[in-house]
Each structure stands twice: as structure tokens, then as C-alpha cells.
C-alpha positions as CSV (number, residue, x, y, z in Angstrom):
1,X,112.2,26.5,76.8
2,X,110.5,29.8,76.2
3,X,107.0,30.5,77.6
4,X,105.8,33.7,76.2
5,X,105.1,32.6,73.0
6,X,106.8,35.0,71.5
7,X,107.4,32.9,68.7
8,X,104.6,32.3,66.9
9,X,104.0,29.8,63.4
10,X,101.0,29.4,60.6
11,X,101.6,26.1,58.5
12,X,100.2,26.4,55.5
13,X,100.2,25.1,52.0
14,X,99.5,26.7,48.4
15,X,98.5,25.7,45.7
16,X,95.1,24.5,47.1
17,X,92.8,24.3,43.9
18,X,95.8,22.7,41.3
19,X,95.3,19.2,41.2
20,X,92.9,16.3,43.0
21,X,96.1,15.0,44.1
22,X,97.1,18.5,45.7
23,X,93.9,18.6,47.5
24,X,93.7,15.4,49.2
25,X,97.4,16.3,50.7
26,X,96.6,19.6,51.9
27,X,93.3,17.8,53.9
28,X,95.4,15.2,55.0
29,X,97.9,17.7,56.4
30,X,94.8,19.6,58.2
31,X,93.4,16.3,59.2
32,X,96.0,13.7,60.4
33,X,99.1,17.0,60.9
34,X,99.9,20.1,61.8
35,X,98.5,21.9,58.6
36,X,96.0,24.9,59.4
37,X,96.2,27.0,56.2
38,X,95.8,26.8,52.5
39,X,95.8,29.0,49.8
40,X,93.0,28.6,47.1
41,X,93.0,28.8,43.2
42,X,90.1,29.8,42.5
43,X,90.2,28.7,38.8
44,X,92.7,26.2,39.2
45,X,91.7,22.6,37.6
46,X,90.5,21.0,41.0
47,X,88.9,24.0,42.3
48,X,85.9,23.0,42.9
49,X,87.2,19.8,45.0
50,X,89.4,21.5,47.1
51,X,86.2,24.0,48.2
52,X,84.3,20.7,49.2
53,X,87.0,19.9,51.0
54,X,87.5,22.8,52.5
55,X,83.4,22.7,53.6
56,X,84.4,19.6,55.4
57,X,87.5,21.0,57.4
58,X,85.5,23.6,59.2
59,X,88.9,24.7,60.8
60,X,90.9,25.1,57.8
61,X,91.7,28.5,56.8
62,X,91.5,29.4,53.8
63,X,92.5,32.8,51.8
64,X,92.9,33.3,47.8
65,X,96.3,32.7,46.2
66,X,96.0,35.2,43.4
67,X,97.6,33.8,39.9
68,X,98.3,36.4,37.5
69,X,101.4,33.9,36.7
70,X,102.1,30.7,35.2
71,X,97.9,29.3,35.8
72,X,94.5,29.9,34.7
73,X,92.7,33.2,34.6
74,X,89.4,33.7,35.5
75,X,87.7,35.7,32.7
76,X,88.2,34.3,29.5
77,X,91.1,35.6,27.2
78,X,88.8,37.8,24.8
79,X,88.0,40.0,28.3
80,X,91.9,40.2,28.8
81,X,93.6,39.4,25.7
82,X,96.7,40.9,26.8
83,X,97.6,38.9,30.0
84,X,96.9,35.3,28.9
85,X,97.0,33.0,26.2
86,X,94.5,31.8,23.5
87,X,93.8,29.1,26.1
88,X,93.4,31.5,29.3
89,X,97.0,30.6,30.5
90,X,99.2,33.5,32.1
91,X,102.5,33.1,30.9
92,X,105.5,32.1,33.1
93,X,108.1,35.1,32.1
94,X,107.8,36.8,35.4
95,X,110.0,39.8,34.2
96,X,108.3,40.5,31.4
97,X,105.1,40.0,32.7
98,X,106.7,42.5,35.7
99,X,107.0,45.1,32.7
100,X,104.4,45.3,31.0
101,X,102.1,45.4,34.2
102,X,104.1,48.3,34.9
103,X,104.1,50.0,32.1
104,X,100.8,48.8,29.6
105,X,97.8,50.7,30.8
106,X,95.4,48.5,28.9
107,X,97.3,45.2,30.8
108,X,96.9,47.4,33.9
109,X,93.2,47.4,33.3
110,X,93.0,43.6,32.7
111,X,95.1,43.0,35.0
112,X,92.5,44.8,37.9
113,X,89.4,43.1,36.2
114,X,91.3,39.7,36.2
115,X,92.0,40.0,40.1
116,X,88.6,41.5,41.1
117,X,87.0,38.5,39.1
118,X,88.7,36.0,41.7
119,X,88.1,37.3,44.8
120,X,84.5,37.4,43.6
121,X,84.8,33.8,42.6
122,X,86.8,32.9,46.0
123,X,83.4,34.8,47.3
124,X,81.4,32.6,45.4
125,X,82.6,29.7,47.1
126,X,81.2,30.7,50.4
127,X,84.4,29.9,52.0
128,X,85.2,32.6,54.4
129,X,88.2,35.2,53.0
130,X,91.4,34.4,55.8
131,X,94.0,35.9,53.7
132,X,95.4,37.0,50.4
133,X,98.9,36.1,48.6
134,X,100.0,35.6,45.3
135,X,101.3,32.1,43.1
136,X,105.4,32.5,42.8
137,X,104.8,35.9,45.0
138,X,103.5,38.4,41.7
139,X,102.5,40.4,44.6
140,X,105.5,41.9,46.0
141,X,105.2,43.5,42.3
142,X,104.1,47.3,43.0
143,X,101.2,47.4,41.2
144,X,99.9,43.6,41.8
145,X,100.2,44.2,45.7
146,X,98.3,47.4,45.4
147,X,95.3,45.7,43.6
148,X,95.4,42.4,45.3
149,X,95.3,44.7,48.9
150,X,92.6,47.4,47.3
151,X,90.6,45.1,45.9
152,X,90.7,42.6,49.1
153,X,89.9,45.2,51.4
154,X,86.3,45.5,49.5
155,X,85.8,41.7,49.8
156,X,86.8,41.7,53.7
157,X,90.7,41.0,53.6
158,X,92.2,41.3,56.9
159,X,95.6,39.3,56.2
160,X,98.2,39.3,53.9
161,X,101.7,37.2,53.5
162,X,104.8,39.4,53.1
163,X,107.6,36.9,51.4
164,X,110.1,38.2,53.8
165,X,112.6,35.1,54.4
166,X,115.1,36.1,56.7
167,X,118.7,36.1,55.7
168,X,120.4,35.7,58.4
169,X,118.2,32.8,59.9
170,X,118.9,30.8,56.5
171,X,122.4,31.6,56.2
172,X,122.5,29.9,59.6
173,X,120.9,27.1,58.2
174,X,123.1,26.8,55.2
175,X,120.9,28.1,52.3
176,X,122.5,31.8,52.0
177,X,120.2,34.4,50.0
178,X,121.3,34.5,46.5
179,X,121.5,38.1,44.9
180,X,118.7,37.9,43.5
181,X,116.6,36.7,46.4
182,X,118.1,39.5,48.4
183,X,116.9,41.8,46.2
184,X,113.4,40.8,46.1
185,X,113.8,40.7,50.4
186,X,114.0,44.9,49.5
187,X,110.7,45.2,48.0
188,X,109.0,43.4,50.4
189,X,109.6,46.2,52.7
190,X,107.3,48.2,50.1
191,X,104.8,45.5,50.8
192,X,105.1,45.7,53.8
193,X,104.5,49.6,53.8
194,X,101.0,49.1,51.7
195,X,99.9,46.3,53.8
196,X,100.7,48.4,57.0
197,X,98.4,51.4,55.1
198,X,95.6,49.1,54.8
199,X,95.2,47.9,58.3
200,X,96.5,44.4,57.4
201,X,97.7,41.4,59.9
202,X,101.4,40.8,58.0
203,X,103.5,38.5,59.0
204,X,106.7,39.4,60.3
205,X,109.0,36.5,58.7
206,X,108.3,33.6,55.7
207,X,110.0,30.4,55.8
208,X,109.9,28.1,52.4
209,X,111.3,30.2,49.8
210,X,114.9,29.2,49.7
211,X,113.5,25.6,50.0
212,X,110.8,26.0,47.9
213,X,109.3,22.3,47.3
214,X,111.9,20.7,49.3
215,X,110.3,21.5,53.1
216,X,111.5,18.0,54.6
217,X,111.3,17.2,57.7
218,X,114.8,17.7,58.8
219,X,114.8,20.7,57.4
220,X,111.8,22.1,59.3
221,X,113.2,20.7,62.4
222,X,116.2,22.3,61.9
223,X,114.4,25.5,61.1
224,X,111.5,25.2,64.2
225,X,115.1,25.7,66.7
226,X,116.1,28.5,65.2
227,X,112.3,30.3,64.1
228,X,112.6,34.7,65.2
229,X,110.9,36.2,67.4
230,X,107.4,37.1,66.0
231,X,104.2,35.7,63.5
232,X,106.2,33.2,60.7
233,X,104.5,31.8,57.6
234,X,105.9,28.2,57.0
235,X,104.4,27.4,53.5
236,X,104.6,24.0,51.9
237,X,103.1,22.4,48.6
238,X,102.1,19.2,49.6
239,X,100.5,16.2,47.1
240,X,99.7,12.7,48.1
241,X,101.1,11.7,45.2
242,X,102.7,12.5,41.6
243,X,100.4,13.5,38.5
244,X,101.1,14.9,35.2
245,X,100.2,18.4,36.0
246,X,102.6,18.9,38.8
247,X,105.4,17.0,36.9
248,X,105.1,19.4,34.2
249,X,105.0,22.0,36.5
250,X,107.1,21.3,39.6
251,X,109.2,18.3,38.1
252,X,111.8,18.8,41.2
253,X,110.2,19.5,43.5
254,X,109.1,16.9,46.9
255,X,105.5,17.1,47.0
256,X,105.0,13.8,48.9
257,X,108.0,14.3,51.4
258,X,106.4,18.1,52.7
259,X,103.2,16.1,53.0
260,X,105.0,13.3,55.0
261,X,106.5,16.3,57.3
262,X,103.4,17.9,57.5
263,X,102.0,14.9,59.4
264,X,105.6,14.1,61.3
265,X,104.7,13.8,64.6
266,X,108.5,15.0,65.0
267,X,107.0,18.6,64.3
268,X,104.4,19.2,67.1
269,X,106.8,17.8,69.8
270,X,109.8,20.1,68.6
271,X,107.2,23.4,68.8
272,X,106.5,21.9,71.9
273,X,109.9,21.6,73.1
274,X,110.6,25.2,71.7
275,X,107.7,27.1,72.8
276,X,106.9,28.0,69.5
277,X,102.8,28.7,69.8
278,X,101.0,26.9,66.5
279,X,98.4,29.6,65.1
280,X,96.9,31.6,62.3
281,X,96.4,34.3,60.4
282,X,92.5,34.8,62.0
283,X,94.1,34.4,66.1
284,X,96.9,37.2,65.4
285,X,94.3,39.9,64.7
């Protein structure tokens, strides 16, 4: 068994914010499991629950999970008419949202006052700023991960995820990067670069893309054996239960069963057994 810790792991969840039902599992993870970070929507429906919550779990850390995807904006749609709908939805067409981010300067503008508005609401909140990532990863887009890091370093970010999943690691574990998700492992090493510019705790490796909403626990016992060397996000999306917004949403995917492996008691004794050191975002500065 290693004894350097020179494996190190943050569990954490998104989606903190979505639904009532999100938000009592992510404090259930913290509470009863091995949970010690969530990612907040700051103008998701249950917002305002999960900061309660979050008041409660004085050791829960908590950073902003931007949404300029799929999910509500902030300012209302007449402030950015170009990014949402008449209902201030973003849309879910991530390439062409991709484009015209790039390449409107008027959605570029919106796009900055839309992401400026929620870290000042996640400031609002009073809940202390851990760390900054984005809903289906909008920031390993250029301009979004130059805004979301600019913009965070005025409201006291220190950390930021890089959606780096290793290759090799999950072809090991039978889930091979498809093309497209080894093209997206390229830009994260422009990411990377800005985060690295800014002074920003990174993390070296994510784990819970290729299983995106199907963390169980025998997969993440599988992958705690076989975690790199260095800092690794393990993200989840747990729920204590089904609701309408997350089966329109995430239909497929195992909300309840990454809750149950959240609070596995399986987990703790196989870092244990590995010497891979539990931490966070805050201890790795």
C-alpha cells in the first residue's frame, strides 16, 4: 500500500441547485458518505434549498457550476436576448452555441454579463467561492474558460476543474475514449494553459465523464485501484430519488445508484487500502 499520498481524490457532485431531490442527495453524500464537494446553480430551480443546505454542512465545499447550456440564466432574456429563450432557457445545441460564442460579438457581450451575474449571485449567497466549473464542461470552450477564470479571479476564485479524463486509465478499465472525447482531452490542455496563467489550483486528472450518470459503485472501486498519480476530480450527480425534471433531463442516467456509492462504505476502506488521501480543492493550495 502506498504511503505518500501521492494519490490524491476530491468527490464531488454537480448539479447542486437543480432539483429538491438533487439536493437532499448531495447532503446525504456529505453527511452519511464520502462526498466533500458540490457544484452550485446558482439560478437553478432549488437554488435557494441547496444554499440552506449548504449553511448547514459547514464542511461542504462549494464552488459555482457556471450554465451557459442546457439551464436557466440569471438575467432575464430581454438583457441577453441572444443566448436564451423567451423563457430564460440556454439552449442544448452545444456546437452551435460553441459558434456563435465564438464568433457573435453581441453574444460575446451577453455571454460576459450573463457569467459575471452568477458569480455575483453565487456571492450573494454568502457561501464561500471553492471553485469554478461549467454544466456539460462549456468551459473548455476558449472564450467561456477565459471569462469564467477572469471573471472568477475578481470574485476570489482560486480553483478550477480541468475535464481531463485519462485515456489510458479508462481504456484499462474498458470504457476507451471515443474520437470525439479524445478530441475534447486536446483542448483541455488550453485550459489547462489559462488556468495555469491565472494562478489557479487545477486538477491534474477527472474521473466521471466516460461514465457520466452511471458512477456505481463497482465502477468506482474498480477505478480507486487504478487512480494516477496526482489531485483527481471524481464527480457524480447524485438524487435521492426520480423527479420530472431530471427524467426530462437525464432520463438514463443512475441518480440514486451514484448516491448509494457515495455512501458505500466499500469506498473509504478501498482508499484506505490504496493510500489514496481523500481531500479538496481548498487543502491542495
Amino acid at each position: 500500500m502506498a504511503s505518500d499520498y501521492s494519490r490524491r481524490a476530491i468527490f464531488s457532485a454537480d448539479d447542486f441547485g437543480l432539483s429538491l431531490a438533487v439536493n437532499e442527495g448531495i447532503e446525504r453524500a456529505h453527511r452519511e458518505g464520502i462526498l466533500s464537494t458540490a457544484s452550485l446553480m446558482v439560478a437553478g430551480d432549488a437554488a435557494a434549498d441547496a444554499i440552506r443546505r449548504a449553511k448547514r454542512l459547514p464542511d461542504l465545499r462549494v464552488g459555482l457550476h457556471l450554465v451557459v447550456i442546457e439551464g436557466p440564466a440569471v438575467l432575464s432574456p430581454e438583457v441577453i436576448p441572444d443566448l436564451v429563450d423567451v423563457y430564460g432557457q440556454f439552449p442544448s445545441e452545444q456546437f452551435a452555441l460553441g459558434r456563435r460564442y465564438a464568433f457573435s460579438p453581441a453574444t460575446r457581450q451577453q455571454l460576459a454579463a450573463e457569467i459575471a451575474a452568477q458569480y455575483r449571485a453565487f456571492a450573494a449567497s454568502g457561501l464561500t467561492l471553492d471553485h469554478a466549473n461549467a454544466h456539460k464542461h462549456m468551459h473548455m470552450h476558449p472564450l467561456v474558460g477565459r471569462l469564467l477564470i477572469e471573471t472568477g479571479l475578481a470574485h476570489g476564485l482560486r480553483a478550477l476543474r480541468i475535464p481531463a479524463e485519462p485515456a489510458a486509465v479508462m481504456a484499462e478499465l474498458g470504457a476507451p475514449l471515443t474520437a470525439g472525447a479524445r478530441a475534447l482531452l486536446g483542448w483541455t490542455r488550453l485550459l489547462r494553459a489559462q488556468a495555469r496563467r491565472a494562478g489557479l489550483v487545477a486538477n491534474d486528472h477527472v474521473f466521471g465523464l466516460a461514465w457520466s450518470g452511471h458512477m456505481t459503485t463497482a465502477r468506482v472501486l474498480r477505478l480507486i485501484s487504478r487512480l494516477p498519480p496526482g489531485l483527481s476530480e471524481i464527480y457524480f450527480h447524485p438524487a435521492a430519488g426520480r423527479d420530472p425534471l431530471l427524467d426530462r433531463l437525464m432520463p438514463d442516467y443512475e441518480h440514486e445508484a451514484e448516491l448509494a456509492a457515495l455512501l458505500s462504505p466499500r469506498l473509504p476502506a478501498a482508499l484506505e487500502r490504496e493510500g489514496v488521501l481523500r481531500t479538496t480543492y481548498a487543502a491542495s493550495r
